[in-house]
N, C-alpha and C positions, 0 to 999 in steps of 0.2 A: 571871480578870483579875489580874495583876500590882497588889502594894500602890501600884507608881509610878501605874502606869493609873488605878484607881481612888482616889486620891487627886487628880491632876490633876484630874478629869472632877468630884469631889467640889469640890470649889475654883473652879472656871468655874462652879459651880450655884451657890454661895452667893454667889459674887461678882452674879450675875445676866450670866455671860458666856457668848458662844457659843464653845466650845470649837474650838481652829486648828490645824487639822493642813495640815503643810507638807511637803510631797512633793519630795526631793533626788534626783538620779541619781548612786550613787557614783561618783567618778573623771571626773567632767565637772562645769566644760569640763576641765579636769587631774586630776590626782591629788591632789594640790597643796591643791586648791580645797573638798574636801569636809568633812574637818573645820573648818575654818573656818566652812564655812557655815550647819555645823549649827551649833556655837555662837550665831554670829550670828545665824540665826533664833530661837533661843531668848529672847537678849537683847530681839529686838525684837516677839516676844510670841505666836513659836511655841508652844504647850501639847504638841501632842505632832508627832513627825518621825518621815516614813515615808522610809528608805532604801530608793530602789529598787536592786537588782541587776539591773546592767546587760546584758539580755536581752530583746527585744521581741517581744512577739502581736499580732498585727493584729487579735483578736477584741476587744483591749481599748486599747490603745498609739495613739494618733493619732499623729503627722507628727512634733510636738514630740521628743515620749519615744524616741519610733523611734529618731529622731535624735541624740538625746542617749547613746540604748545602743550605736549605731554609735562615736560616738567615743570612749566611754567603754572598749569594748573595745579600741578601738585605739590606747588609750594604754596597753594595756598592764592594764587591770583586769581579776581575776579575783575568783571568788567569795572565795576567803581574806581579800579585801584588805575588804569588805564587813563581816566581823566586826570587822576591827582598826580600820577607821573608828569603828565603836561602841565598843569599847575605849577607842580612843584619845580621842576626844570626854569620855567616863566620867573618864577619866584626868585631862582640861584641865576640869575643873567642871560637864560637860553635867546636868542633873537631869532635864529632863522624859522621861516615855514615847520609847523607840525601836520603831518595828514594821519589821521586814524585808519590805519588800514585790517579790513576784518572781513567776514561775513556778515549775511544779512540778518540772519535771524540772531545775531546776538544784539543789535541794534534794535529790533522789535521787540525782542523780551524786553528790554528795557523803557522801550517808549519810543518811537521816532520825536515826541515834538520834546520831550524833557531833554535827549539824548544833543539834540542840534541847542538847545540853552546849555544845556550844563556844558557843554563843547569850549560854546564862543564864549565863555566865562570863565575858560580852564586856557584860552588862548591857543587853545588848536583852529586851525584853517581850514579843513574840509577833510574829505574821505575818501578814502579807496575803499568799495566794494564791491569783491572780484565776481562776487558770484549778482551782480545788481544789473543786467541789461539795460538798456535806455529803457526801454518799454518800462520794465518795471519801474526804475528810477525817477522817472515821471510820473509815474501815479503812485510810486509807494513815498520817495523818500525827499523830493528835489523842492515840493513846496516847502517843507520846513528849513531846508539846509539853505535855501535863497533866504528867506523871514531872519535868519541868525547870522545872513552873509561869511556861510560855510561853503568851500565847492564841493562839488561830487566830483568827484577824476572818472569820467569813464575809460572803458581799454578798448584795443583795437587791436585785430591782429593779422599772423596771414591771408587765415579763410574769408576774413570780412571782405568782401566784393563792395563793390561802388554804393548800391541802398543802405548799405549796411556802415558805411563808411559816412556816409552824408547824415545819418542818425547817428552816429559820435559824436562828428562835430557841433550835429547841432545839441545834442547832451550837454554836453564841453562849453557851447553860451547860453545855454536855457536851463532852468533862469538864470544861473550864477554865473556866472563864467570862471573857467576854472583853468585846467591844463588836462592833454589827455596822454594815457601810456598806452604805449604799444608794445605786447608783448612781440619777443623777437623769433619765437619758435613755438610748432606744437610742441605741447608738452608741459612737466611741469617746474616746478623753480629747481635750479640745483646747477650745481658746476655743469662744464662740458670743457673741459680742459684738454682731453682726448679727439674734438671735434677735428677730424678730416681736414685738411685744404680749402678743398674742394668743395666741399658742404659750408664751411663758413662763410666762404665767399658767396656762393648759393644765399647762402641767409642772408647775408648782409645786402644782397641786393634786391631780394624778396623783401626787409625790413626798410629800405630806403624807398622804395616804392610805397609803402603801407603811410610811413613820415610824408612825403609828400601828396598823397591824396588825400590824407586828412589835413593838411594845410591849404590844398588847392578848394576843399569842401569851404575851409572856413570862411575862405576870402568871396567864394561863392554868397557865405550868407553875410558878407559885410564886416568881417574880420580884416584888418588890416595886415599883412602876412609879418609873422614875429610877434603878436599879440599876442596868442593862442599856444602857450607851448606844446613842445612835445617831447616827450622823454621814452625812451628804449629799457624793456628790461628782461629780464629770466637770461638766465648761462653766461653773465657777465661777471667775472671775476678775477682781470687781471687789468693794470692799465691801459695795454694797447687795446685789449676790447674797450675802454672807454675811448681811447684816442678814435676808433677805429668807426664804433656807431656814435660819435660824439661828432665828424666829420657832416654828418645830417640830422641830429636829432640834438634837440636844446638839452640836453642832459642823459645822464645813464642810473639806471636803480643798480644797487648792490645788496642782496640781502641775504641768500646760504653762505657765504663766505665768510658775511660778519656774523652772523648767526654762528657758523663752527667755530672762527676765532674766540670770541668770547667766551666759550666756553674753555678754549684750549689755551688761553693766556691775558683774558680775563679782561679787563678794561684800558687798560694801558695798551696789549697787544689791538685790540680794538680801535683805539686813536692810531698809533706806528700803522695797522693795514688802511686805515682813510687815510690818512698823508700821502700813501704809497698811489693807493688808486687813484686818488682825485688829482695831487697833485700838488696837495696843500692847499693852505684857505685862501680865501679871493685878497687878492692884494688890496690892501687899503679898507675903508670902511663901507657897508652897504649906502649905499644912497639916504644920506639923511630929509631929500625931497619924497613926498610918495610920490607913486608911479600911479597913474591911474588905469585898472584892470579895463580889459578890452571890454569894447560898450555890452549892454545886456541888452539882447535881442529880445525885443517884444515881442506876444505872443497874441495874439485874436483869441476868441473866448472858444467859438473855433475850432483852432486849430488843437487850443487846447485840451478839449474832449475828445477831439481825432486823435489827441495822441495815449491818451487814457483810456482808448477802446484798444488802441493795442493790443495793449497787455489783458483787458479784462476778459477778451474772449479767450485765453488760456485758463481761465477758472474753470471749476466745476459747475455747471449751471451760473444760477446769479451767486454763486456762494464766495467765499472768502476766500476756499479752502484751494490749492491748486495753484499754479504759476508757470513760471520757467526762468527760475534761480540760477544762473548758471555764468559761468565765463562766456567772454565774449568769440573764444576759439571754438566754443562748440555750437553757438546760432546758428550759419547757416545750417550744418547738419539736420538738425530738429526743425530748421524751418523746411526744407525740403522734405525730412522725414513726415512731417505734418501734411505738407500738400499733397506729395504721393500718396498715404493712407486715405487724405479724402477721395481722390481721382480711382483707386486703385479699391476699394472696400465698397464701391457699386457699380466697379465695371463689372458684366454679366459674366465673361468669362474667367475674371478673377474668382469671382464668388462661384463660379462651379469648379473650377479647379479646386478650392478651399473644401468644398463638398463630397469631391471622390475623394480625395485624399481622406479625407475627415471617415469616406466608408470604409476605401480600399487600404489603406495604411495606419489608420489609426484604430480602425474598427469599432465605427460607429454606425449606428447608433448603442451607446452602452446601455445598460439593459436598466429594467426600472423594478427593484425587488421587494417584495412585502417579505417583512421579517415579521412571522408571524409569532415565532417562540418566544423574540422578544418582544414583541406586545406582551405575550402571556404574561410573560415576567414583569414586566412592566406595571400590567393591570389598569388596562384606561384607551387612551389612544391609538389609532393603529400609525404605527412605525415603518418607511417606506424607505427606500436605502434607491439612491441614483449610482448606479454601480462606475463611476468613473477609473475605480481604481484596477477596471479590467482594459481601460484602453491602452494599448499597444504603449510597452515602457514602463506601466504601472502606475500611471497619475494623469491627474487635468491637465497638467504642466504640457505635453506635446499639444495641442491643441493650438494655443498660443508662438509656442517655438516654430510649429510647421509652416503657420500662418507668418510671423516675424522673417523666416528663412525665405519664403516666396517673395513677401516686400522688399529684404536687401536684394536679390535678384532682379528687380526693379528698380533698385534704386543704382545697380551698376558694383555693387560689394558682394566680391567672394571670400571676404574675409568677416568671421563672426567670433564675435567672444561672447562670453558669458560668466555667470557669479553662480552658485552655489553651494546649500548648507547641507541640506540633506542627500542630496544628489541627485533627484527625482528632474530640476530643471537642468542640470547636468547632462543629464543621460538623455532626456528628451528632445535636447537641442545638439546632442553630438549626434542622435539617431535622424533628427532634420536635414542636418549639414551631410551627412552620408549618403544620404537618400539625393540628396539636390547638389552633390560632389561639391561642398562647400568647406574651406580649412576652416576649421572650428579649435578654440582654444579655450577651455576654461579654468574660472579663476577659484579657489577650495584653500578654505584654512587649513592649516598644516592639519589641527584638532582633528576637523571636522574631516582629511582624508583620513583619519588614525578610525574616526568611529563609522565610518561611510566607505570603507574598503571595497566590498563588494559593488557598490556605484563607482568607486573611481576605477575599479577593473573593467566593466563592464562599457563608462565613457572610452577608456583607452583602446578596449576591442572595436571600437566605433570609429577610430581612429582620428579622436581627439586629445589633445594634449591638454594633461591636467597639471596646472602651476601650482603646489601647494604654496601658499601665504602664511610667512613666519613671523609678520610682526606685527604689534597692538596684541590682541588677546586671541588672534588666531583661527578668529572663525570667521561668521556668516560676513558681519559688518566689516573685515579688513580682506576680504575679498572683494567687495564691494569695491573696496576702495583704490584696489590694485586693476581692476576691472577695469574702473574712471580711469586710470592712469595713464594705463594703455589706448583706451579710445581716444582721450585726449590728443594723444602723441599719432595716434595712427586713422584722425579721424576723414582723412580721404579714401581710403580704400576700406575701413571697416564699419559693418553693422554691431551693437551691440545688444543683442537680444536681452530686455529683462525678462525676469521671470515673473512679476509680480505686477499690481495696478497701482504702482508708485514709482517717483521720479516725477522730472519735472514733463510738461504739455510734449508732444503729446499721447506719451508712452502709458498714461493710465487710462485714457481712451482705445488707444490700441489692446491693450491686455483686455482692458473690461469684451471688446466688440468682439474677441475672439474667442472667450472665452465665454460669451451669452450665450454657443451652442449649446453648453448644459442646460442652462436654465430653461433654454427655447423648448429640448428634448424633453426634460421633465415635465415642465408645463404641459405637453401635448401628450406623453404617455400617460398622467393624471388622469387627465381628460379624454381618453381612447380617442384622439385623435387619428383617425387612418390618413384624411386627406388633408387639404391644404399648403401653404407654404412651408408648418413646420411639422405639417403627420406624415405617419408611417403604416405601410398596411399592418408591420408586427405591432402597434401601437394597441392592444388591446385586453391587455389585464390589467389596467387602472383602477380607481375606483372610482372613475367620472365625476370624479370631483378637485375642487383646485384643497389642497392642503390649509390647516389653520394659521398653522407653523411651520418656518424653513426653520432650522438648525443647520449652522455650517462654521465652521471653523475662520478664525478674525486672525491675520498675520499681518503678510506683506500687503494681503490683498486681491488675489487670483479669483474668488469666487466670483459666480454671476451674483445680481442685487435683484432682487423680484422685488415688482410690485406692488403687487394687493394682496400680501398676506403679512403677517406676524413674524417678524423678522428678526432668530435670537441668535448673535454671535458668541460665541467662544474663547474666552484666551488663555492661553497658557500659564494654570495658578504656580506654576513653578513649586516649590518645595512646599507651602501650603496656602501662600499669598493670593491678594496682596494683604491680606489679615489673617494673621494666628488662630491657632484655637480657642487664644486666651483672650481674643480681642487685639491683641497689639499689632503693630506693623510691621512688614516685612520688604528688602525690597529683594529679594530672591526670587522672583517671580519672569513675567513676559508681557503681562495684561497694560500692554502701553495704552490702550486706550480707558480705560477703568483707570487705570492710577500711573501715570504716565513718571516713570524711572527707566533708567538704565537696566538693560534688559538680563535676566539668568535663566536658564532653561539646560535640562542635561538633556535634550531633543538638538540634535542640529537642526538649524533652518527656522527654529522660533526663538532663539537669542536674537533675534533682529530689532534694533532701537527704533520701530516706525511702522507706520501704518500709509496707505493710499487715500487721496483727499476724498475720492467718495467717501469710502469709512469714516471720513474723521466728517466730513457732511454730514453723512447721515445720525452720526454720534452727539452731533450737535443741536438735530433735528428733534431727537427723541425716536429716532424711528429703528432704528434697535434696542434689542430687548437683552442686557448683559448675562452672561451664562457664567 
């Protein structure tokens, strides 16, 4: 921890105050407006200010923040401008604690080791990175930000259980020592001023247990107790909720609230609601002795790589590419969802069940067809079509969903959602949930139900509930995002089936394992395979040979990846990109990987801004051949 940090948090304890931390959006509602505000909050009894950079996830972001990063970038804010706010604040008197709070991958575009110098030279104190788990944290971000004596804040919340909790804290003092938040709910930031009695109470007893076992961890690892802060935040927006989780927790975050005020009365209304919440500024001055932050726990060389295998076994092979970015509210989930898939994806009866279904319901094997007329036309190669789009539903897509739908079933969740563009993984996860009387919900841009009607009819007779999605631009990507928002909130009782081999670990292993059936099929109808693990006795109009070339279409990601052949994917050139006829550029296209822009496409379901880390491995590799 930073001597600013722990001197504040020193000074709210002696004072007997609950320490205020007040969450800004840089460069909203202007540019204009940010420095001022931070001052201003401070005046009126901010203790410490979280600068958000302006970037939004829907695994953590409610409606507010969203919003506020939408305008934020469209006035022009980039990350550059986020240090110099801190600077410049520094520069006009600001003294208390600064934490940058963002995402991770705006920190990587930029550089982790420049990003932690140009930081502690702008007088910011560390970080919040909502979507940065310990695991990652330690091997992506935490050696730099110690080297610059920056903290990382990790977060902690309901679902995190006791392992999960002893890896915060020790986040929290390795190597830096910092402070840690504890979200107080699933879900994501935004008022709850409507919250029940009865559920608040619920939370707040739920959230006082979370503050005290990440205290009871720290003192475990040599933590002195009160060293180590800890602070409460999401759905706090009134002073008694400060009074109220301020009663156990060193402090409270505020940040939809000022986020809406400031827009609705501008900077001054912004100072008037901190006085209100906090309480006004700490009587008297901060401590003009420093405080010395709680000791840094040494690490064995050790322990060290032990805890950098963590996270690496989440990559794709030894590659880069891959992880698990994500809040700290949805770890467990994915870690259980990981270990069941290993347990469960070579018990013998799982895999036959996956098998008749895959005959009796899906209707496979799909058939393997020489299109001989287009050869002709063609004139050269012979052209071999893997007939997927006759399996039961009309796409690869069931394959996957059948398989995802039997694992939530294991894993104890009758409830499923899902995202889609075109409707295809729609349809084929409301025909899984049907089949396995599973409530299914899925999530469709307003757009994309307007051009995909016949699929959202067709989910509905399935009797799944289709949420059209009306805000951001309407389609693939803010269903997506309403999708997150909901598992977030609902992530004990629901599974959320993706539809693609992206996301974080380890959902593009699942998608890829389930959907190798194609590849398996084709490979052995090639090759007139009758027997073995993957022949079939209809296995026999091939041409006994493996192909030179796959061709297959490059999106989210669903295809199988073969390989010992010639491997060309596809993307979506959009209106004629990503280059003209005339040569110039264009960014009206889809081809995220070829020329990686914000995505256009009048196809539902290929506006999608990303690709799966195999693809982007292999892209890297040279081992696809662009189309």
């Amino acid at each position: 921890m930073s001597e600013r940090l722990a001197s504040r948090f020193a000074a709210c304890r002696d004072a007997g105050r609950t320490a205020f931390v007040a969450f800004v959006t840089a460069g909203y509602p202007t540019k204009a407006d940010t420095v001022p505000a931070m001052l201003e909050m401070e005046k009126e009894g901010a203790d410490v200010i979280e600068l958000g950079v302006p970037f939004s996830d829907p695994m953590a972001d409610g409606s507010a923040i969203e919003a506020a990063s939408v305008v934020a970038i469209q006035n022009g804010t980039v990350y550059s401008d986020c240090i110099k706010y801190a600077k410049d604040a520094r520069e006009k008197g600001l003294t208390v604690p600064v934490l940058l709070m963002g995402y991770y991958n705006t920190f990587l575009a930029a550089g982790i080791e420049a990003t932690c110098k140009e930081c502690a030279a702008a007088g910011i104190d560390g970080f919040i990175v909502v979507d940065l788990p310990c695991e990652e944290a330690w091997r992506a971000m935490a050696p730099a930000a110690a080297n610059n004596k920056l903290s990382l804040v990790p977060l902690a919340s309901p679902t995190s259980g006791p392992e999960r909790i002893a890896q915060v804290a020790e986040c929290a003092l390795t190597p830096s020592p910092g402070m840690v938040y504890v979200v107080s709910l699933l879900g994501t930031t935004g008022a709850r001023d409507t919250e029940a009695a009865d559920s608040k109470a619920k939370r707040l007893q739920e959230c006082k247990g979370v503050v005290d076992s990440v205290r009871a961890a720290a003192e475990r690892l040599g933590c002195p107790r009160g060293h180590l802060p800890v602070v409460v935040g999401f759905g706090i927006t009134k002073r008694e909720h400060v009074q109220e989780f301020g009663a156990f927790a060193d402090g409270c975050v505020v940040g939809s609230k000022i986020v809406t005020e400031i827009a609705k009365s501008g900077v001054a209304g912004v100072g008037k609601l901190v006085r209100e919440l906090s309480g006004g500024p700490l009587p008297g001055t901060v401590a003009a002795k420093p405080v010395e932050p709680a000791a840094k726990r040494q690490k064995t060389a050790a322990e060290a790589d032990q805890m950098k295998k963590h996270a690496d076994k989440w990559n794709f092979q030894s590659t880069v590419f891959g992880g698990r970015f994500i809040p700290e509210t949805l770890m467990v989930a994915h870690q259980e969802l990981e270990d069941a898939w290993a347990k469960w994806k070579v018990d013998p009866d799982f895999k036959a069940e996956l098998a008749r279904l895959r005959r009796d319901f899906i209707g496979g094997p799909t058939p393997l067809y020489h299109a001989k007329r287009l050869s002709e036309m063609c004139g050269g190669a012979q052209i071999w079509f893997k007939r997927e789009e006759l399996a039961h539903t009309g796409a690869h897509k069931i394959n996957n969903a059948v398989g995802q739908a039997l694992l939530a079933i294991k894993l104890g969740k009758k409830r499923i959602i899902a995202e889609t563009g075109a409707g295809q993984h729609g349809v084929a996860t409301a025909a899984a949930c049907a089949m396995l009387d599973l409530e299914c919900i899925v999530y469709m841009g307003e757009i994309d139900t307007e051009r995909q009607k016949l699929n959202c009819f067709r989910m509905r007779e399935l009797g799944a509930s289709v949420v059209p999605v009306k805000s951001g631009s309407r389609t693939l990507k803010d269903a997506v995002n309403e999708a997150l928002r909901d598992w977030v909130t609902n992530i004990r009782t629901t599974h959320y089936i993706i539809g693609s081999a992206v996301g974080p670990h380890p959902f593009p292993d699942i998608v890829r394992d389930l959907q190798s059936v194609i590849g398996n099929e084709a490979r052995a109808q090639m090759l007139n395979q009758t027997t073995g693990p993957t022949g079939h006795p209809t296995f026999t109009n091939g041409p006994g040979r493996l192909p030179d070339t796959v061709v297959a279409c490059v999106g989210g990601g669903s295809n199988a990846i073969p390989k010992d052949v010639e491997i060309v994917g596809v993307e979506a050139g959009g209106v004629h990109g990503p280059w003209l006829p005339d040569g110039s550029r264009t960014d009206k296209h889809a081809a995220t990987l070829t020329d990686g822009v914000e995505t256009h496409s009048i196809s539902a379901g290929l506006d999608y801004p990303g690709v799966g880390p195999q693809h982007a491995s292999l892209k890297a590799r040279g081992r696809p051949r662009g189309g």
